[in-house]
DSSP file (Angstrom, degrees, kcal/mol; ACC not computed):
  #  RESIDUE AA STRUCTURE BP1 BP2  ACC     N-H-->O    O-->H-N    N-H-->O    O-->H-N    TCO  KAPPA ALPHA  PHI   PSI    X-CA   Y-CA   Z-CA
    1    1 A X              0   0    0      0, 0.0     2,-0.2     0, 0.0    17,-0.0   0.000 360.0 360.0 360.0 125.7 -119.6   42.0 -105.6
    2    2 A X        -     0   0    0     15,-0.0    83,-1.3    54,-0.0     2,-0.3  -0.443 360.0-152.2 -67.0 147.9 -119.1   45.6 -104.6
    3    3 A X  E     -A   84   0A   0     81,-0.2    15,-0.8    -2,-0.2    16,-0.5  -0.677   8.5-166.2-140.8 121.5 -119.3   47.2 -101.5
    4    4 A X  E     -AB  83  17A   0     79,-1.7    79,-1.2    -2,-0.3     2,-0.3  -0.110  16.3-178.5 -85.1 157.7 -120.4   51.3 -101.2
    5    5 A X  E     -AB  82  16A   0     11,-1.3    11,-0.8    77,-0.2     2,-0.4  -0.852  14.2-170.9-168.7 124.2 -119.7   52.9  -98.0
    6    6 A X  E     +AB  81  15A   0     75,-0.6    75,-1.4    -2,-0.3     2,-0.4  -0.964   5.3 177.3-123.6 133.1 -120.3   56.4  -96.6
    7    7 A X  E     - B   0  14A   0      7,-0.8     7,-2.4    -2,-0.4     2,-0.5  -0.978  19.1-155.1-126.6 150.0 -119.1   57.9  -93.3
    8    8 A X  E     + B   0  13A   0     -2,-0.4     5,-0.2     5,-0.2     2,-0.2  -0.982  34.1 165.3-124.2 123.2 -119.6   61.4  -91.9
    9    9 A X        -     0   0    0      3,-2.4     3,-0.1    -2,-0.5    -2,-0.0  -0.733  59.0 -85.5-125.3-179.5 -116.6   62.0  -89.4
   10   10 A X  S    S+     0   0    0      1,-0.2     3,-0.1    -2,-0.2    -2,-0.0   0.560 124.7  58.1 -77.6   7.3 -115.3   64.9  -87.9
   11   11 A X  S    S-     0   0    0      1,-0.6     2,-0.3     0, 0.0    -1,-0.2   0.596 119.7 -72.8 -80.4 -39.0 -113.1   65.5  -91.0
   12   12 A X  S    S-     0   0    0     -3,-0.1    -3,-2.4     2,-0.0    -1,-0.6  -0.861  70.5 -53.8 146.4-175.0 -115.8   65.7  -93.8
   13   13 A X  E     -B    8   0A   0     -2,-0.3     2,-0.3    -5,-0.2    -5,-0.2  -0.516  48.6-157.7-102.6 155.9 -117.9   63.0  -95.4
   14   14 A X  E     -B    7   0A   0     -7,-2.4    -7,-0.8    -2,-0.2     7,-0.1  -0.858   9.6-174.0-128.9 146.7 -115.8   60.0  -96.8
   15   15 A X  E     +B    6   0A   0     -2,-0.3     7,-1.1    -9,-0.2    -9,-0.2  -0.350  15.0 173.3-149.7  92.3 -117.7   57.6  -99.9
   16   16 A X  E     -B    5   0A   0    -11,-0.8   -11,-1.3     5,-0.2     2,-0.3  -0.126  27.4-155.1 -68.4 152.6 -115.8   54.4 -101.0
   17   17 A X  E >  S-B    4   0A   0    -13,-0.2     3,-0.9     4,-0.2   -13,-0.2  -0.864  92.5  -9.9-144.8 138.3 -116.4   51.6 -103.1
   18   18 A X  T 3  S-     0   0    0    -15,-0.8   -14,-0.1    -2,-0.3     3,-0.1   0.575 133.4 -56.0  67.1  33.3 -114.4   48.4 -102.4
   19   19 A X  T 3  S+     0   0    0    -16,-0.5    -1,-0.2     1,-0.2     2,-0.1   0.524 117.6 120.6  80.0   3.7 -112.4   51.0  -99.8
   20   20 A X  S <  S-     0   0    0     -3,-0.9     2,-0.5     3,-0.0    -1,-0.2  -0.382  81.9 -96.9 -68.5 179.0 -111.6   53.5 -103.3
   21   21 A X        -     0   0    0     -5,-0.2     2,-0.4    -3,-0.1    -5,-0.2  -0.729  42.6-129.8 -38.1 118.8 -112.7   56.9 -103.5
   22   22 A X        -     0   0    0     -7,-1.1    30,-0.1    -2,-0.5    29,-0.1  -0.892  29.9-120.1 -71.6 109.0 -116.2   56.6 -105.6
   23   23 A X        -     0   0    0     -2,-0.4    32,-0.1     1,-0.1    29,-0.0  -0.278  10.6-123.6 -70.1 170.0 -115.9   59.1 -108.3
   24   24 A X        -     0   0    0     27,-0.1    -1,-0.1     1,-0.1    26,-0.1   0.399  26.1-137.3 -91.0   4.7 -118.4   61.9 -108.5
   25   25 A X    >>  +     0   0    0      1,-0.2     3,-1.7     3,-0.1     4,-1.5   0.716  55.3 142.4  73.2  13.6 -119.5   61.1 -111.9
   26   26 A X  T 34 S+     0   0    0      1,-0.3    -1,-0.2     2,-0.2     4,-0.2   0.209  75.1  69.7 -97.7  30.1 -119.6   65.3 -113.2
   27   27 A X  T 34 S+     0   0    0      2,-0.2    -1,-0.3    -2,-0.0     3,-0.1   0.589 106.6  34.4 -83.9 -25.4 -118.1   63.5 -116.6
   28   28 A X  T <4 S-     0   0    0     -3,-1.7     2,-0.3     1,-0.4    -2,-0.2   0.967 144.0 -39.0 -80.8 -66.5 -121.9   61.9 -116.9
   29   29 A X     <  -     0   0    0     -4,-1.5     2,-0.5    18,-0.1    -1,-0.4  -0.960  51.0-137.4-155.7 150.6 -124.0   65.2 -115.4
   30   30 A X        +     0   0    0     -2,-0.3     3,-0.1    -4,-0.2    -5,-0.1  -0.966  28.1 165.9-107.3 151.6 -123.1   67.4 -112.6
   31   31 A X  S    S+     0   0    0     -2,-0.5     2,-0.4     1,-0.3    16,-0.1   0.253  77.7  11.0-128.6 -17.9 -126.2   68.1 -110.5
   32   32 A X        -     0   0    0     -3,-0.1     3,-0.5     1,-0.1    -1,-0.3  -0.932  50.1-159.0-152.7 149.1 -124.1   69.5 -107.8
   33   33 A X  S    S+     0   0    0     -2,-0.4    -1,-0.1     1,-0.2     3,-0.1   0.587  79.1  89.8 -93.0   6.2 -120.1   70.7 -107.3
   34   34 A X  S    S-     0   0    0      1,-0.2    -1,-0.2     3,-0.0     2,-0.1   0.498  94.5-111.0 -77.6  -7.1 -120.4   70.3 -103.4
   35   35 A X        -     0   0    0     -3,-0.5    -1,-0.2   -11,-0.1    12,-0.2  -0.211  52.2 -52.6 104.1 152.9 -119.4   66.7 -102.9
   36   36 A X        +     0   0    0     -2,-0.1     9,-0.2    11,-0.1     2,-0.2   0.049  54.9 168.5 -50.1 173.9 -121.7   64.1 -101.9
   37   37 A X        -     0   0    0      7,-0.7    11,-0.3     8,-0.1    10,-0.2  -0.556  10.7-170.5 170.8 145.4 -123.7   64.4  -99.0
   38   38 A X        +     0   0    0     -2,-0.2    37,-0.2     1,-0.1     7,-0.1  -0.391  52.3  77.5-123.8 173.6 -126.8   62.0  -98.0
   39   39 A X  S    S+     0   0    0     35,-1.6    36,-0.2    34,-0.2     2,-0.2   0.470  91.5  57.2  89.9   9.1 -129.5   61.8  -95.5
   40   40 A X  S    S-     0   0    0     34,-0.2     2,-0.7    -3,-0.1     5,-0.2  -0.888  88.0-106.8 169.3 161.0 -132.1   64.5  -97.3
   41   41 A X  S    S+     0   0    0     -2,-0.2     2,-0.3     4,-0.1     3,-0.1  -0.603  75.2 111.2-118.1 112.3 -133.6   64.7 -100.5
   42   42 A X  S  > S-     0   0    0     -2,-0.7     4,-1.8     1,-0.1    -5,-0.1  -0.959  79.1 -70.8-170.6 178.3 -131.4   67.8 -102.3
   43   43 A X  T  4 S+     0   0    0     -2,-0.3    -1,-0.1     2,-0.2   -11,-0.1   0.880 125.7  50.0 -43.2 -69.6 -128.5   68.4 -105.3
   44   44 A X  T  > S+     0   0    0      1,-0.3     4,-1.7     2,-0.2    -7,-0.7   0.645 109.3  47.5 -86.8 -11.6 -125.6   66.7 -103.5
   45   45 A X  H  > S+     0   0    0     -9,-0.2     4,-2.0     1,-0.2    -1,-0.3   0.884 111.6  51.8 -81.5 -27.9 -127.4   63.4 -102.5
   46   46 A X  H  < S+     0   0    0     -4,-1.8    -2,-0.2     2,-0.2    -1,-0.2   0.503 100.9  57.0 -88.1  12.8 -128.6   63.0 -105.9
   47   47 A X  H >> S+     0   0    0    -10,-0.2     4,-1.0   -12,-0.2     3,-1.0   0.837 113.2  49.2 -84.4 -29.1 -124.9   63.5 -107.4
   48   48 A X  H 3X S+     0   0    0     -4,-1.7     4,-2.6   -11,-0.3     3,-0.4   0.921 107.7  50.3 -40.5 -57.0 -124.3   60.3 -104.9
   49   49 A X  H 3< S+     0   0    0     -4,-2.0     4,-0.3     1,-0.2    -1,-0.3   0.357 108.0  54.7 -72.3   3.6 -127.2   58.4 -106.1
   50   50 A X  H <> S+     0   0    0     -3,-1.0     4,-1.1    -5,-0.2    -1,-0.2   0.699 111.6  40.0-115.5  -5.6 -126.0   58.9 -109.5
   51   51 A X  H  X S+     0   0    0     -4,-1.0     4,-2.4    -3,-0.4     5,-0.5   0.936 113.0  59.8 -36.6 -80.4 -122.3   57.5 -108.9
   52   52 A X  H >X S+     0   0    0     -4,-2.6     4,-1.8     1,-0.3     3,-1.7   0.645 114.1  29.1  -6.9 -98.6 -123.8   55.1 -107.1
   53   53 A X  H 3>>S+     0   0    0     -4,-0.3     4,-2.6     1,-0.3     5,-0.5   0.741 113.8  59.5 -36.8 -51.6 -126.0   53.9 -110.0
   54   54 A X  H 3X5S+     0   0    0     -4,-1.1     4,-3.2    -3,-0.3    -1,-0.3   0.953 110.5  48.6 -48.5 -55.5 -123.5   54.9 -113.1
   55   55 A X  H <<5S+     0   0    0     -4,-2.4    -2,-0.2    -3,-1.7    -1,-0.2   0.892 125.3  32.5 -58.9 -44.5 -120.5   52.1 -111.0
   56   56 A X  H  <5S+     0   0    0     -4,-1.8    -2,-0.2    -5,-0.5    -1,-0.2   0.995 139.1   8.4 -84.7 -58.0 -123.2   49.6 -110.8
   57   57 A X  H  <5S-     0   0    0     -4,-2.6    -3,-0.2     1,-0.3    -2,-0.2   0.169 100.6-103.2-110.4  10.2 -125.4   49.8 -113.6
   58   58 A X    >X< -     0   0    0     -4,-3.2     4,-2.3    -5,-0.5     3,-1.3   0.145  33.5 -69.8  83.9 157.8 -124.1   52.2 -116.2
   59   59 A X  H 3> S+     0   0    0      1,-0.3     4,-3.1     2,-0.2     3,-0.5   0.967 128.0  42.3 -40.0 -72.2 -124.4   56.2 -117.9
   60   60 A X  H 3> S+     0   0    0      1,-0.3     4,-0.9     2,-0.2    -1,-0.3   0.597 116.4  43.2 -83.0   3.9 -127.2   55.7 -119.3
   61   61 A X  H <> S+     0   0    0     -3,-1.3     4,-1.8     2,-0.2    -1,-0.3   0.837 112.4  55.4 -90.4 -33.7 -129.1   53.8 -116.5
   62   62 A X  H  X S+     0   0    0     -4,-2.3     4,-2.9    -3,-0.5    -2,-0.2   0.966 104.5  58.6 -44.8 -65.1 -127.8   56.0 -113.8
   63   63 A X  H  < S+     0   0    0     -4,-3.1     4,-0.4    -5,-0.2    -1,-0.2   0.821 105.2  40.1 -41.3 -52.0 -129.2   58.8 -115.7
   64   64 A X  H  < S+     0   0    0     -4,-0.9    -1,-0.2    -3,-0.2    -2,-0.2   0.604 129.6  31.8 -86.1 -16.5 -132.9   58.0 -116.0
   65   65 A X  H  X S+     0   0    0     -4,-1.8     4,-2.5     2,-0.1     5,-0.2   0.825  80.0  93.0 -95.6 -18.4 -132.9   56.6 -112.2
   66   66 A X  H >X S+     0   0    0     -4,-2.9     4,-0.6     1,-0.2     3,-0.5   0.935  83.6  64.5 -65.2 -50.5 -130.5   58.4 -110.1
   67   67 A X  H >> S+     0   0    0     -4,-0.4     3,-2.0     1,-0.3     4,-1.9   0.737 114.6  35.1 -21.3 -72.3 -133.9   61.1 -109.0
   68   68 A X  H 3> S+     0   0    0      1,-0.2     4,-2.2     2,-0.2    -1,-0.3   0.781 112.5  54.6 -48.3 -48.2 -135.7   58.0 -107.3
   69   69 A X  H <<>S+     0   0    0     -4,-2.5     5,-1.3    -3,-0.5    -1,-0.2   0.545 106.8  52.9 -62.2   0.5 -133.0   56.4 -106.1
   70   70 A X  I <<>S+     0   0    0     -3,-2.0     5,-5.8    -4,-0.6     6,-0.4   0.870 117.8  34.8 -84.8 -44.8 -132.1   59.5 -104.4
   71   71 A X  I  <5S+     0   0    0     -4,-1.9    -2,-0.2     3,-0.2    -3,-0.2   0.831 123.2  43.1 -57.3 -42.1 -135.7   59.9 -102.6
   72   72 A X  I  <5S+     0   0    0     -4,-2.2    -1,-0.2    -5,-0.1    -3,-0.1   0.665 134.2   2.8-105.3  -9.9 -136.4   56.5 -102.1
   73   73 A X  I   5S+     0   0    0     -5,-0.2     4,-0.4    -4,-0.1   -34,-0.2   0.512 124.2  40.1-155.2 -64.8 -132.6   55.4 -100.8
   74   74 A X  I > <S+     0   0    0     -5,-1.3     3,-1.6     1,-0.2   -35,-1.6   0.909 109.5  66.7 -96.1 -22.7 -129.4   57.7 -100.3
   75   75 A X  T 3 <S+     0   0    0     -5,-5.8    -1,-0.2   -36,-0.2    -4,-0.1   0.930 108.6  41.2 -60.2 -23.6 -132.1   60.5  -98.7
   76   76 A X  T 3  S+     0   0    0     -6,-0.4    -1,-0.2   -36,-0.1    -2,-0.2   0.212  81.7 126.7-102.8  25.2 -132.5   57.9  -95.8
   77   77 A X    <   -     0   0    0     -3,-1.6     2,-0.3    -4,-0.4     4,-0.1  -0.377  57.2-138.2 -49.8 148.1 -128.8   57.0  -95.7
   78   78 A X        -     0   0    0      2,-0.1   -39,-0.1    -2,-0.1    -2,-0.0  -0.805  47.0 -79.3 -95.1 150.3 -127.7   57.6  -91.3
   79   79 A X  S    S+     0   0    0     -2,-0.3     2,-0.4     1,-0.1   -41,-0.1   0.786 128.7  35.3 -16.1 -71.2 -124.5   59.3  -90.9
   80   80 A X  S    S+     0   0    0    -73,-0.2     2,-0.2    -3,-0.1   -73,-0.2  -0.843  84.3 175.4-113.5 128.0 -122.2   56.0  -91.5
   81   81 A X  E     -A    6   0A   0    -75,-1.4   -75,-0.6    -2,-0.4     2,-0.3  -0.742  16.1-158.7-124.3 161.5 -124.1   53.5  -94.7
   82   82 A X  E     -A    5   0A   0     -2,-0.2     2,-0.3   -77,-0.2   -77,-0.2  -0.928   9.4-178.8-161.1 144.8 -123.1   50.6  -96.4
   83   83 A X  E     -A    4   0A   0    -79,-1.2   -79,-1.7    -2,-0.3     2,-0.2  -0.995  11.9-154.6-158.5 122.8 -124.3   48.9  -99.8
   84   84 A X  E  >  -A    3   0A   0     -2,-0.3     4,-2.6   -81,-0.2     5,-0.2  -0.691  37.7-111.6-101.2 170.3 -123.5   46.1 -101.6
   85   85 A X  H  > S+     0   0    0    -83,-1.3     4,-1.5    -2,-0.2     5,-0.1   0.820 121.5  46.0 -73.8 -25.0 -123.9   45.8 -105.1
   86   86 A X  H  > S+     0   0    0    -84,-0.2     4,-0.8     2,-0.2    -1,-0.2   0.878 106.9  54.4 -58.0 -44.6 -126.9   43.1 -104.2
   87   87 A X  H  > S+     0   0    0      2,-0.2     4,-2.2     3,-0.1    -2,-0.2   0.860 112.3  48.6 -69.7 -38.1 -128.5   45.2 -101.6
   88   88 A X  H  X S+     0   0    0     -4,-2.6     4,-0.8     1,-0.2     5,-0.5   0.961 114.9  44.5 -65.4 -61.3 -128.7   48.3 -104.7
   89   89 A X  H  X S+     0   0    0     -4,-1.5     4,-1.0    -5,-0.2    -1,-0.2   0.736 113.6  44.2 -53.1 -12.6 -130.0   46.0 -107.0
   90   90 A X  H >X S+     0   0    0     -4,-0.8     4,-2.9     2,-0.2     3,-0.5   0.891 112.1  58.9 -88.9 -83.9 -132.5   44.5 -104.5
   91   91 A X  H >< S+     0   0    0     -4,-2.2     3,-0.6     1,-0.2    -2,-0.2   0.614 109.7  44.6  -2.2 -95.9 -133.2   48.6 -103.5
   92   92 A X  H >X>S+     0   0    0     -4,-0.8     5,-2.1     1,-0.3     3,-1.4   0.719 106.7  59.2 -53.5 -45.7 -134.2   49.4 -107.2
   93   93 A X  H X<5S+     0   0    0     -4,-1.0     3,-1.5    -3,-0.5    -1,-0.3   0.986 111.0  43.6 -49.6 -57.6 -136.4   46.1 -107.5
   94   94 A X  T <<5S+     0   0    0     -4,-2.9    -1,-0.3    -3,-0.6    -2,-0.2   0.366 109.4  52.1 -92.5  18.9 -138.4   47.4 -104.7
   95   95 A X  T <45S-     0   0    0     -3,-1.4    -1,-0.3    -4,-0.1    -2,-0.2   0.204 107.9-118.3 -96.2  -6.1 -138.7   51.0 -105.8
   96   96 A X  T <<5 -     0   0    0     -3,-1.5    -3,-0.2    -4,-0.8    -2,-0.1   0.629  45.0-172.9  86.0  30.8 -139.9   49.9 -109.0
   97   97 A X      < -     0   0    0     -5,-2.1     2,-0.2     1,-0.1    -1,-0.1   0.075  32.9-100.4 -56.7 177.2 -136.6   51.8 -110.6
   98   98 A X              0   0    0    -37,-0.2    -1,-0.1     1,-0.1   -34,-0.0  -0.537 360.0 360.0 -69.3 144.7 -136.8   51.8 -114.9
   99   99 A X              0   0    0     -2,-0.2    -1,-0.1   -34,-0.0    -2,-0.1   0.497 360.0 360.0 -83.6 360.0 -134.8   49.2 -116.7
């Protein structure tokens, strides 16, 4: 099991998974070049929510979900989040994400 983590310090925003770096995915799509960023429904939370989803569930699932999972889940991240790879998949179930 993974586990996703974001913190906003007084350095910049940090977003690990298993305490890596999370890459930003802009080999799949860029939707933004600014870096992650959470908490509101915009460019750079949905390049998060589409890591996110590409690490867990793959390109092409990532692809057709990341929009919703951005609205329904990483716009209501708080400053410092945490995600397991159960808690996403649980998340998508109850947003009704595509398979």
């Amino acid at each position: 099991m993974k586990s996703y983590r974001g913190d906003r310090t007084i350095d910049g925003l940090e977003v690990t998974v298993n305490g890596n770096p999370l890459d930003q995915k802009f080999d799949l799509k860029v939707v933004s070049r600014d870096g992650f960023e959470w908490g509101y429904e915009g460019a750079s939370p949905a390049q998060l929510a589409l890591a996110i989803l590409a690490d867990v569930k793959g390109h092409e699932y990532a692809l057709v979900n990341y929009e919703l999972f951005m609205r329904e889940i990483v716009a209501n991240f708080n400053n410092e989040w945490e995600m397991t790879t159960v808690d996403i998949d649980e998340a998508l179930d109850n947003i009704g994400a595509k398979v």
